[in-house]
C-alpha positions in Angstrom: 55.1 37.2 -126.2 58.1 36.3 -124.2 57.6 39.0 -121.6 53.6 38.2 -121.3 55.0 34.3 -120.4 57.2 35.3 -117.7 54.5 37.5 -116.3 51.9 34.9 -116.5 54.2 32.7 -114.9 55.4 34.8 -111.9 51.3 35.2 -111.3 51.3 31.4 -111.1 53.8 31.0 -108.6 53.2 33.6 -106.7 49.2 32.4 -106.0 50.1 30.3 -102.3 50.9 31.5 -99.4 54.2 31.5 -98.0 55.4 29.0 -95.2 56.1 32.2 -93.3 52.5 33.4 -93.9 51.1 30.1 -92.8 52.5 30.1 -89.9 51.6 33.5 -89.0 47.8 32.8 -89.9 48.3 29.7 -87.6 49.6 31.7 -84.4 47.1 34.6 -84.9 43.9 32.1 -85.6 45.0 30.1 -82.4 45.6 33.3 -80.1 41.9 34.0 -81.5 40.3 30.7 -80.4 42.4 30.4 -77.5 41.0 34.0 -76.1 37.5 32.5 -77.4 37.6 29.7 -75.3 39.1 31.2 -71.7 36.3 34.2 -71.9 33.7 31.1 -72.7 35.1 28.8 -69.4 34.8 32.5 -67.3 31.6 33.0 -68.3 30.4 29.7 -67.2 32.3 30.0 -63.9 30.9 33.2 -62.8 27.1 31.8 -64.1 28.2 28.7 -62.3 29.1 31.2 -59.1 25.9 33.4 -59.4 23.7 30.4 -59.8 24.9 28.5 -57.1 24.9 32.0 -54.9 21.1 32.4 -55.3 20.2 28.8 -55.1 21.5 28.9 -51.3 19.7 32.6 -50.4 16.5 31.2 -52.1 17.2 27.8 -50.1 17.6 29.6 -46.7 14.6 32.3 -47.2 12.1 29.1 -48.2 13.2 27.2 -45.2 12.8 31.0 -43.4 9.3 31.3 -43.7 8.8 27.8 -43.2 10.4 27.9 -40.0 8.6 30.9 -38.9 5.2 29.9 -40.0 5.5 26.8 -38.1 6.7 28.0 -35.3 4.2 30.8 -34.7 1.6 28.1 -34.6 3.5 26.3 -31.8 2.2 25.5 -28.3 4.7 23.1 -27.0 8.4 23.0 -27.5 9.7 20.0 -26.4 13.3 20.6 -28.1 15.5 22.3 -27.3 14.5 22.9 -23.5 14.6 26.2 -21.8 18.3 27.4 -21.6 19.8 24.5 -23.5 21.3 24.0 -27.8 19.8 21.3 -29.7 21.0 19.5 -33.3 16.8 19.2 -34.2 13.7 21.5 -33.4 10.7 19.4 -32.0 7.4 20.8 -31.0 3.8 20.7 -31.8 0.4 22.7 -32.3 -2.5 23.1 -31.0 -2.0 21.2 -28.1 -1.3 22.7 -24.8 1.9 22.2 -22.6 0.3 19.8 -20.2 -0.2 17.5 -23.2 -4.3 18.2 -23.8 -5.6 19.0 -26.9 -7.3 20.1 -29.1 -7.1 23.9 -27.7 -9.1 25.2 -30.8 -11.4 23.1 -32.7 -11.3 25.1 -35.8 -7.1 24.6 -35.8 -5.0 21.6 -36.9 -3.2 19.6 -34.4 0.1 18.3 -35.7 3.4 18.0 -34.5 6.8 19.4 -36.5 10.6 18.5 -36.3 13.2 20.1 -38.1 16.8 18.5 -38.4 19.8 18.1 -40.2 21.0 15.1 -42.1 23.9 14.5 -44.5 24.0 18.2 -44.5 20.8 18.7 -45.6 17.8 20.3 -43.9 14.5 18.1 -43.6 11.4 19.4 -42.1 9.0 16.2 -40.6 5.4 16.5 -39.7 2.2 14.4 -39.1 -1.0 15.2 -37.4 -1.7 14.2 -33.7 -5.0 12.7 -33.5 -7.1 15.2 -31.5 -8.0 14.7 -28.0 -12.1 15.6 -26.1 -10.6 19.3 -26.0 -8.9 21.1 -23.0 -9.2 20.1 -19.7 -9.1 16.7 -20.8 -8.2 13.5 -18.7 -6.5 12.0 -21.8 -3.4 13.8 -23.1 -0.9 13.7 -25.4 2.8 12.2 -24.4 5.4 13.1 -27.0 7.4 10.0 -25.8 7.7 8.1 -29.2 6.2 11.0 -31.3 8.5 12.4 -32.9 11.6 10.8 -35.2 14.0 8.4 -34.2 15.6 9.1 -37.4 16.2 12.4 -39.9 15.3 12.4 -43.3 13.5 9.1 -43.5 9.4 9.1 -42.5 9.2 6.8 -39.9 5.2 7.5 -38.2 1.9 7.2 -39.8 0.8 10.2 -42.0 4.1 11.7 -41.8 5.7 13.6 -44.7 9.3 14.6 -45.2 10.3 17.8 -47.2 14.5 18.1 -47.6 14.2 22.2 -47.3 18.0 23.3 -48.2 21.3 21.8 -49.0 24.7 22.8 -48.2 24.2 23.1 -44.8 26.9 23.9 -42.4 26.9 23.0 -38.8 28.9 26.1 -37.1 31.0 24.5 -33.6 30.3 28.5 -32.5 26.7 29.0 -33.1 24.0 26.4 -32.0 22.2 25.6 -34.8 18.6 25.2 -32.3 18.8 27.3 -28.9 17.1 28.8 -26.4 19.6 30.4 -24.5 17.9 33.7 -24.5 16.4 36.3 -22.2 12.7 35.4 -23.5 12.6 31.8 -22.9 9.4 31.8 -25.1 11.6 32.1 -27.8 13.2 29.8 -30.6 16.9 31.0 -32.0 17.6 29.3 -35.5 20.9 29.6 -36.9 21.3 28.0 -40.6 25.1 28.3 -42.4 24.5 27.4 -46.0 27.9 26.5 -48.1 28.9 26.3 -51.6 27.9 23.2 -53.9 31.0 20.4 -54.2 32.5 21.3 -57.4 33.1 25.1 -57.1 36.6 26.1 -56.1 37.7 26.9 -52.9 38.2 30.8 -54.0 34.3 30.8 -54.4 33.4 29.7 -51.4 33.3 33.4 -49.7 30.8 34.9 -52.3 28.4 32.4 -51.7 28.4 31.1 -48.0 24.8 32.2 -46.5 23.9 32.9 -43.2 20.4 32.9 -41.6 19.9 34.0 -38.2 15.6 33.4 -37.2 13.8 34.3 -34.1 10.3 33.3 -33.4 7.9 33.3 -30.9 6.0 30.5 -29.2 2.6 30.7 -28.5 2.4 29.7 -24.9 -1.3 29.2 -25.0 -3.7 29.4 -28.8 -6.6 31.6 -27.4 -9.8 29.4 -28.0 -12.2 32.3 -29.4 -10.7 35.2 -31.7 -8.0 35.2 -34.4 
């Protein structure tokens, strides 16, 4: 009976864990949550990074095709001139160089200015009420016509679309030109940067450049496509 006590007993005390065995559950459970929660906060950085890195390609290819659509359908450019930069990109449709419009019946006539605000890119646009057709005594005078002021509509029937964010002005690289061999031609140049928030070390992978050419239609033919 004696010996069955003294075994029962030693079961009893030997149930816990030792202070040494806490301790060691402790460390091992805290290295555990601690590796946990470091692959958790890289994960989120490099969504953060790859999210943030197609937001400013998808940004820049919208405002691409906008840019380009608009500007095929252009007549006029009055900025930038001929062999000069500008900060905005001004011009309208369907309405001939000499002011007189409309050149096409069938075709809108609307003027479009593109500029840069708070680093953001805003597209403006309104229609032009449309002259007796071309040649026409009465033309059009840009004068007033277009913006005093990006990002804010300012002129009957005008709408305002921001287009991208992040944008960069480059001191290197005109951000509106026409500094090129064919003067009927429009240069773009768009940087777009990472989002406030995302380190410095980021900023590489996700810097976006666009680079756009476009024609100007010197004259809309008035029968065809």
């Amino acid at each position: 009976m004696r010996n069955n006590c003294r075994k029962t007993a030693n079961l009893t005390a030997r149930s816990g864990f030792t202070l040494a065995e806490l301790l060691i559950a402790i460390f091992i459970s805290s290295m555990v949550f601690l590796t946990l929660a470091t692959t958790t906060s890289t994960a989120q950085a490099h969504l953060r990074t790859s999210y943030a890195k197609n937001k400013r390609s998808s940004d820049l290819l919208i405002a691409s095709k906008l840019l380009r659509n608009k500007l095929l359908t252009a007549t006029r450019v009055d900025s930038p001139l001929p062999y000069e930069n500008s900060a905005v990109l001004a011009f309208a449709s369907n309405i001939d160089p000499s002011g007189c419009s409309p050149i096409r019946a069938d075709l809108a006539v609307e003027w479009h200015f593109f500029c840069i605000l708070d680093s953001s890119l805003y597209h403006h646009t309104a229609p032009i009420p449309a002259g007796t057709g071309c040649p026409a005594a009465t033309v059009w005078n840009p004068g007033t016509a277009y913006p005093a002021t990006c990002g804010y509509p300012s002129k009957p029937g005008e709408i305002v679309t921001r287009l991208a964010d992040n944008i960069l002005l480059d001191p290197t690289e005109p951000t509106f030109s026409r500094k090129l061999p064919e003067q009927e031609m429009v240069k773009v140049f768009l940087l777009s940067d990472y989002p406030r928030g995302l380190k410095n070390s980021s900023r590489a992978e996700i810097t976006a450049r666009l680079h756009l050419r476009a024609a100007i239609n010197p004259a809309v033919p008035l029968t065809g496509q």
